[in-house]
N, C-alpha and C positions, 0 to 999 in steps of 0.2 A: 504494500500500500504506500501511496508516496503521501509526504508530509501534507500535501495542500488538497488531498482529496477531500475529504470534508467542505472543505470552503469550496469548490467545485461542485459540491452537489447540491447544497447551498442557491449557488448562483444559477443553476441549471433547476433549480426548481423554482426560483423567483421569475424565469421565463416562461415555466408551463407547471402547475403539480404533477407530479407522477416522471417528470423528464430525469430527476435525482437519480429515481427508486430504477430507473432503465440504465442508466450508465451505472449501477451500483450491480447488474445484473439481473434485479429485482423483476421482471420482465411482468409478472401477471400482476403485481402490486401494483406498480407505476400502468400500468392496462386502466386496472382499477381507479386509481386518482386519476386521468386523464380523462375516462369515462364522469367520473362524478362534476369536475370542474366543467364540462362540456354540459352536462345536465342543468347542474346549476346554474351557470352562464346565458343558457337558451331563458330557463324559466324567470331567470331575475328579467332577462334583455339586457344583459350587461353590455354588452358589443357598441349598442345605439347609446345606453348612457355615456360609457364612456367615449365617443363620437361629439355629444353633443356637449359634455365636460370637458374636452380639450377645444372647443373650439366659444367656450367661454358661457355657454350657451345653459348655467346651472336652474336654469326652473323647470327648464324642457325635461331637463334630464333627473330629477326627482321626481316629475309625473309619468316621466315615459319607466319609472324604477318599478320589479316588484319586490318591496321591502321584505315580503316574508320569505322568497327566497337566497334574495340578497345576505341575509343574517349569516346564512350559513357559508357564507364564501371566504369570511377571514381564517375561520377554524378551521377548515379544509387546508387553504393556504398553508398555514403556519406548521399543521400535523404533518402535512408532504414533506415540508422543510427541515422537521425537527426530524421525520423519518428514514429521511433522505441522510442526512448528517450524521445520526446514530450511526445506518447501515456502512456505512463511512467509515467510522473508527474514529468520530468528534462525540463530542457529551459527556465524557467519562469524568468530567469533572464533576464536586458533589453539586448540585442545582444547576446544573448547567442547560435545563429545560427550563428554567424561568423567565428567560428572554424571549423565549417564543411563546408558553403562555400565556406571559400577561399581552405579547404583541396582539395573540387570536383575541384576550379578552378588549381589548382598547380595542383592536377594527372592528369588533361587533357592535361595541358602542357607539363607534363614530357611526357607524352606519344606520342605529337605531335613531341618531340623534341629526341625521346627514340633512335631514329636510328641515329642520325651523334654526338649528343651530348658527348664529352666527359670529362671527371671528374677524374680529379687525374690519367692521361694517359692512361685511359679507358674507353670503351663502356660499358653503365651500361645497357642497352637493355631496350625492352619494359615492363619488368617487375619489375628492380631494381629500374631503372628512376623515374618513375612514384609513387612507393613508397618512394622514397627518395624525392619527390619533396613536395607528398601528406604530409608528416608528416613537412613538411616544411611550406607548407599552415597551417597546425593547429595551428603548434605553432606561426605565425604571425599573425592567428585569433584571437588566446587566446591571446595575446599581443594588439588587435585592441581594441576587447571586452574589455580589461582593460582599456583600455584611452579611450575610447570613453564614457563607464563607469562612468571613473572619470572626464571628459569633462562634460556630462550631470548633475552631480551632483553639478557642482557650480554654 
């Protein structure tokens, strides 16, 4: 296994879920996740929201949302990721699933909260939100993982 595989699979499942659990060998896992994210993706309409959120367009793209199946798209993400990274030979450190998470628990919030929420006199919509929320959770994961780290260790 080379030192950066981990962070590789990582970065290859922030592309697609299930892309990790395919270069790890995982072949029917990663089948698995790719199937689900594709399911979910259809049923939310993520494709159009996210269309009509890069092109600034955040009202469209919380009416055009389905929020109930949208919820489930951070923790999908985040599980592919930590799955991906495990099968990897990363995580072995003690809490070192904390940054992912709290990442799944923050994008699910941003996303429940994606329509009325606003930030610096704007609607970030169901697509900014949720990443801005998600990369919020990590970095307070990674912040837990250390003290809780450093707690255990005395």
């Amino acid at each position: 296994m080379r030192v950066d595989e981990p962070v590789e699979t990582i970065l290859w499942s922030v592309a697609l879920p299930g892309f990790g659990q395919i270069l790890n060998g995982k072949y029917l896992k990663g089948l698995l996740f790719i199937g689900l994210e594709f399911w979910i993706n259809l049923n939310s309409r993520l494709n159009g929201v996210i269309i009509a959120s890069f092109h600034g367009d955040v009202w469209t793209a919380v009416q055009q949302t389905n929020f109930q199946w949208l919820m489930f798209y951070p923790c999908l993400y985040m599980f592919a990721m930590w799955d991906a990274y495990r099968d990897a030979g990363g995580g072995t450190s003690r809490f070192a699933y904390l940054p992912f998470v709290m990442g799944a628990y923050f994008g699910t919030v941003g996303v429940a909260y994606s329509a009325t929420l606003q930030i610096l006199g704007g609607l970030w919509g169901p697509v900014w939100l949720p990443i801005l929320f998600l990369l919020l959770g990590v970095a307070i994961g990674l912040l837990l993982k250390q003290w809780f780290t450093k707690i255990s260790q005395k």
